[in-house]
N, C-alpha and C positions, 0 to 999 in steps of 0.2 A: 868630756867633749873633745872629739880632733877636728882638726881642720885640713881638708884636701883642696888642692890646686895643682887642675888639670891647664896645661898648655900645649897651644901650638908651636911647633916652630917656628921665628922668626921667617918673612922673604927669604928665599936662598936665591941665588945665579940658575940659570937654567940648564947650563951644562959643566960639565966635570968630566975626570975619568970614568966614573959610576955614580950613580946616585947615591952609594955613601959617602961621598968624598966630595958632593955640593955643599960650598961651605954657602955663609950670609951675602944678600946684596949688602951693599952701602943701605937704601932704606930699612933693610932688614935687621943691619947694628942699632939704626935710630930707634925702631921701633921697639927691640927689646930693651932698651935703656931706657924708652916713655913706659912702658912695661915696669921695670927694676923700680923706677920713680913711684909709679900709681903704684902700686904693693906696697912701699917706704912709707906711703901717705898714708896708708890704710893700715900701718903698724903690721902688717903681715910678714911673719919671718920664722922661715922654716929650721925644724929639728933635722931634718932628712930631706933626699930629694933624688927621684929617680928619673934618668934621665937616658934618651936612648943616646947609642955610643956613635950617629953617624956625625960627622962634622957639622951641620948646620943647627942639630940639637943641642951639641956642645958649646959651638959658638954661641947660640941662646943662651943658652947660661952664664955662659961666662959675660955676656954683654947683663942681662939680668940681674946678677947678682954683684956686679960692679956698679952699678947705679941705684943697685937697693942697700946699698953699704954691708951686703953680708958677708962671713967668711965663713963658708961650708964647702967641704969638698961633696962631688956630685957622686952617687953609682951610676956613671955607665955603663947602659946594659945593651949589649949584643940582642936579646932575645927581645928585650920592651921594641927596639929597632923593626923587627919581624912581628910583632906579636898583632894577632885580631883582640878584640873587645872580651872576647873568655880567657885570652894569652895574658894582658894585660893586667887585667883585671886579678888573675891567681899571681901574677909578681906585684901587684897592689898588695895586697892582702899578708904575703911575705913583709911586710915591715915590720919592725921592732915595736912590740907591745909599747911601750913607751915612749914613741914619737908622739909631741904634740900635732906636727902640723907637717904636712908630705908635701912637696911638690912634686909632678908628674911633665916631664916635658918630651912631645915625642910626635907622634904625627898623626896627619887623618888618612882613612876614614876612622882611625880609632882614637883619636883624641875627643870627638866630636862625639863617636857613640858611646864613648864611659860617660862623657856630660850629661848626654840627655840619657843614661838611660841612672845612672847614679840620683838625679833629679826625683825628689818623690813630690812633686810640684806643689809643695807647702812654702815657698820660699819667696824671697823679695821678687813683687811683682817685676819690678823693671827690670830685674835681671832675668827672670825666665822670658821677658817678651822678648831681651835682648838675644838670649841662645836660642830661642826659638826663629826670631823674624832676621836676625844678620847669619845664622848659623854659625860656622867657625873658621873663618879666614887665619891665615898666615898671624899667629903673633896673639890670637883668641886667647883669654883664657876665663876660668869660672873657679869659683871659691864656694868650698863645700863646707857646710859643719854636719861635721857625722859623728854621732850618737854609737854609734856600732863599735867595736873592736874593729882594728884593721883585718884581722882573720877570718871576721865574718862580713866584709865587702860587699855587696850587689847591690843589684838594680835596687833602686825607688829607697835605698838608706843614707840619701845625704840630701839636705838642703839647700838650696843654691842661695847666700847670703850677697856676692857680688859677681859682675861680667864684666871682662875687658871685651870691647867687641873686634879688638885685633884689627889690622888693613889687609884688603884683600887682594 
């Protein structure tokens, strides 16, 4: 059995040089650190974790995982940064057979469509009503147990066990 944890990015600032280079608001450090905390409570701690490389994804993590007491380094990925729901989803899939537990940090509209489409809607009521009826604000995130290899990935092979419902 693995477990995946798909996220949004933290709030970022509105502007930047570019939009990879929008790091975190102020609410958006808090928020991933009430984040880091809720995963801590819920004993969630990841073997791996792909994360896209623009600053505000980064800073997510790094605020994340300093409040979740982990020490993992992150994959920064250039492509996860760019990638649609099919891009994604085959660097999903690229994880090491032997990860228990993945986290995914990266943006919408493709954070949001791995969720619900990764969802085979067998799973805790109150979290699917959650990614269903809040959708996936800034800082979202859902917890998957997948039965699958990571290599064989897609739609409707994970169960949604919990929902952050992120600020929006």
């Amino acid at each position: 059995m693995r477990r995946l944890v798909v996220m949004r990015h933290a709030k970022a600032v509105a502007t930047a040089p570019s939009d990879h280079e929008r790091g975190l608001a102020a609410r958006g450090r808090d928020d991933a650190e009430q984040v880091g905390r809720w995963l801590r409570e819920r004993g969630i701690a990841p073997d791996a974790a792909l994360v896209s490389d623009a600053l505000r994804t980064r800073e997510t993590w790094e605020h994340v995982t300093g409040a979740a007491g982990w020490d993992l380094e992150a994959d920064f990925s250039a492509a996860l940064y760019a990638a649609g729901s099919d891009s994604a989803f085959d660097l999903i899939r690229e994880t090491d057979a032997g990860v228990g537990t993945l986290v995914v940090v990266g943006h919408n509209p493709t954070m949001a469509s791995i969720a619900e489409l990764i969802d085979d809607g067998e799973g805790d009521v109150e979290a699917t009503t959650g990614l269903v009826t809040r959708g996936f604000p800034t800082s979202a995130l859902a917890v998957f147990t997948v039965e699958a290899a990571w290599a064989d990935l897609g739609p409707g092979s994970g169960r949604i066990e919990a929902f952050h419902p992120g600020h929006g």
